[in-house]
N, C-alpha and C positions, 0 to 999 in steps of 0.2 A: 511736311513737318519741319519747322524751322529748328535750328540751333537752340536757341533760347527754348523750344518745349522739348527739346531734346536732353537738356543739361538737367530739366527741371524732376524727366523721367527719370532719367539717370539718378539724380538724388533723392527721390522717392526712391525706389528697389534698394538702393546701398542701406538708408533707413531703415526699410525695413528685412534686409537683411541682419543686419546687425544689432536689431529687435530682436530679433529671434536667435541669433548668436549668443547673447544677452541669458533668454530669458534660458536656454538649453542648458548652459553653462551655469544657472544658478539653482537650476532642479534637483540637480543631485545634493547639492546640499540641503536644501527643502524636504528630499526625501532621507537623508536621515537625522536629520531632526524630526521629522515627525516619526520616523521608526522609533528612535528612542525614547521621544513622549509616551507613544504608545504604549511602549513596557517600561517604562521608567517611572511616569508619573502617580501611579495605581500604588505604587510601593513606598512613595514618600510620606512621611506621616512625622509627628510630634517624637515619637518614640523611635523612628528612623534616624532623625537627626540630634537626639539628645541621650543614646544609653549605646552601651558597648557592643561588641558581639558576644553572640551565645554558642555555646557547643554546638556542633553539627549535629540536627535533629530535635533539638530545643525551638522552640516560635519565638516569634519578636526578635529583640536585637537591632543595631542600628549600627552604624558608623561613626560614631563622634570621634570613635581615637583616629580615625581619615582626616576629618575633617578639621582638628587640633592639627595635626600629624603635618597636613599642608599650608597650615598656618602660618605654624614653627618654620617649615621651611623655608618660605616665601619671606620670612620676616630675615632667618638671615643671608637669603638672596640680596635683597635690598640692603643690608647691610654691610656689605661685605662689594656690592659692584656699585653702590647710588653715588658713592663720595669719591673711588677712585675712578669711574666712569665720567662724570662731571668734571671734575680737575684734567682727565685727559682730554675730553670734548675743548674741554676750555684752550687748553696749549694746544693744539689742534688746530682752534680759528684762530690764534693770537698768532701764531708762529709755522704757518700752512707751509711756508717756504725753505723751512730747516730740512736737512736728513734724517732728525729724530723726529719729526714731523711725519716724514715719508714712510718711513720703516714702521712706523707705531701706526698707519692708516692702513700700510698694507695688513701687517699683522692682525687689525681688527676685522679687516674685510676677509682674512684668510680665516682667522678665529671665527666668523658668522657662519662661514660654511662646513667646519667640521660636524661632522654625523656626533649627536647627542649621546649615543653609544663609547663613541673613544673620550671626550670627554668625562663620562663616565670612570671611565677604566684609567685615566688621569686621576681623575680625585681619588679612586683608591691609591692608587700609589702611591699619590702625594701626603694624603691624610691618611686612608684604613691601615694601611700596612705599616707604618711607620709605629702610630697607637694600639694598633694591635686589635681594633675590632670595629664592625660597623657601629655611624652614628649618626644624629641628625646634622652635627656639624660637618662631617663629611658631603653628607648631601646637600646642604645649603652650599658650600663651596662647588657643588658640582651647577649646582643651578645657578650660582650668582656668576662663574664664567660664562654659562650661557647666555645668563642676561646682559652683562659687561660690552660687546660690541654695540648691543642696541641703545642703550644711554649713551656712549662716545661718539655715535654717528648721529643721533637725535641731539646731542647740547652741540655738538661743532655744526651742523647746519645751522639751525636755530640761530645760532648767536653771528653767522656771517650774514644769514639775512638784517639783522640789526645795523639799523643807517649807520655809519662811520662815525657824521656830527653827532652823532648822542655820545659817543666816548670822545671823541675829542673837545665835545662844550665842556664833561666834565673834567677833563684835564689841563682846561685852559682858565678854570677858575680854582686853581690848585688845588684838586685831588689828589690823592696817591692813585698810582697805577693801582693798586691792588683793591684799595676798597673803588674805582670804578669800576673794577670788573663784578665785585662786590655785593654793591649797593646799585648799580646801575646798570650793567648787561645783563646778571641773570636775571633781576626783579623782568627785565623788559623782557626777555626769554622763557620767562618761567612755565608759559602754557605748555612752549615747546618740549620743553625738558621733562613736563611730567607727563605729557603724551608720550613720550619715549619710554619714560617709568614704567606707565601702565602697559604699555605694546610689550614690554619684556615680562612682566606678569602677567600674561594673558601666554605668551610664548612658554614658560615654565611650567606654569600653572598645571598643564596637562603630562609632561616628559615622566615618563616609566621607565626606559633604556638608566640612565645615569643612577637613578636611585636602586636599580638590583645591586647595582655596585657597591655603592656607600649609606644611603638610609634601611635598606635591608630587608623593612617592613616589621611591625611588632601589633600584639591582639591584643596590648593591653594601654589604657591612656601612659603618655608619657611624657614628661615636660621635662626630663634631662636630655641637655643636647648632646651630651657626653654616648648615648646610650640608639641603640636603634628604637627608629622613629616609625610608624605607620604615614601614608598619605593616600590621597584618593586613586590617581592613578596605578600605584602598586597594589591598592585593593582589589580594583577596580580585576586588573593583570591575574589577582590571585582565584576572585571567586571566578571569571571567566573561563580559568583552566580546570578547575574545580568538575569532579561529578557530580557536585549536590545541584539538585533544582532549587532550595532556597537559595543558594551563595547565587546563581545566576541572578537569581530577581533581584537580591541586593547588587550586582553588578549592573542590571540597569538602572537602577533606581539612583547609587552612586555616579551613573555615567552621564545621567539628567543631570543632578546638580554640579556637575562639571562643566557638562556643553553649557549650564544654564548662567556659570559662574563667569567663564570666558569670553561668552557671547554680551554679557554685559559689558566687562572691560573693554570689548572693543566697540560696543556702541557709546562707551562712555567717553574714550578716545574720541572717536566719528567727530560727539559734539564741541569738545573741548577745542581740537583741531579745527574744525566750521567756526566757533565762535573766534578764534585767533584770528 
């Protein structure tokens, strides 16, 4: 056997080693997603995702104050991390080579990895305790620090992949620095930054830990953010602990439309990032 069918062997087996490393590694996730199709999908209906809960022991019922509940939230995540996350990504690639540069990267990198729980127990402090009672504003503040490193790290790549000559063309036909960054890195950036968006809402989207702390959970619709909020994963946490056999089935049934919720954001991403 010569060299040349030697190397050739050798890279077949590594192949299909690593096919099979592959496919091992993605079954577990395959199985439960189909676990919770299983018991999730049977329980979804018209009246699941449009009327309230009912008394334990009452039929029907659904989830809508969840499904408002993580709306609300998600909405003041994004509001609260999309504009000062952006602006820091942005001084981030402009100014890589500062100390407040340094210190604000580490700090994001160190921020990604704190447990969603002490976070949690941050925003009470910061917000519950000061006003004096669970709310949904609380919990958006806990989610939108969550999401906060992933926009910072997603706009400062983004925008250092961006050729050089595109901001220096436009500052040599006198732009202002500020509407280039403006009107011409982000517009060229923009896939990037909202695939970050989305990657931090798919990240949130599912978090229980932080919201025991500050949204609370509530049975009834709510649209003061002043006020404790329901959402799906605290539902989700409550009918699971639950002895009732209906609350279970609505915890799978809620657990579907989550995996089913997140699962798209991140194929949504996939393509957004593919087509970039």
């Amino acid at each position: 056997m010569t060299k040349y069918e030697l190397r050739i062997i050798k890279s077949k087996v590594i192949s299909v080693i690593l096919t099979f490393i592959t496919i091992v590694s993605t079954f577990p996730f395959l199985l439960v997603l189909y676990f919770i199709m299983k018991n999730g999908i049977s329980v979804i209906n018209w009246e699941f995702l449009t009327s309230l809960p009912k008394p334990v022991g009452e039929p029907g019922g659904g989830i809508l104050n969840a499904i408002i509940g993580t709306a609300i939230l998600v909405t003041i995540a994004l509001i609260l991390s999309v504009p000062f996350g952006i602006l820091a990504g942005i001084y981030l690639a402009e100014r890589s080579e500062t100390k407040i540069a340094f210190i604000s990267r580490l700090v994001s990198e160190i921020l990604q990895g704190v447990p969603s729980i002490v976070i949690g127990i941050i925003a009470y402090l910061w917000v519950v305790k000061p006003i004096g009672y669970f709310s949904a504003l609380s919990g958006g503040v806990a989610l939108g620090i969550i999401m906060l490193p992933l926009v910072i790290k997603s706009t400062e790549e983004i925008l250092k992949l961006i050729p050089h000559e595109l901001k220096e063309a436009s500052l040599a036909l006198g732009v202002p620095y500020y509407k280039t960054i403006l009107k011409v890195m982000i517009p060229a950036g923009l896939s990037g930054i909202l695939t970050g968006v989305l990657t931090g809402i798919a990240r949130i989207a599912g978090e229980t830990a932080p919201l025991l702390f500050t949204a609370f959970g509530n049975p009834f619709l709510s649209f003061n953010i002043l006020k404790p909020i329901s959402a799906l994963p605290l539902l989700i946490f409550t009918y699971a602990i639950s002895p009732y056999e209906n609350w279970w089935a609505k915890a799978w049934g809620a657990s579907c439309i989550l995996v089913f919720f997140v699962l798209s954001l991140n194929i949504i991403t996939r393509l957004i990032s593919t087509r970039r």
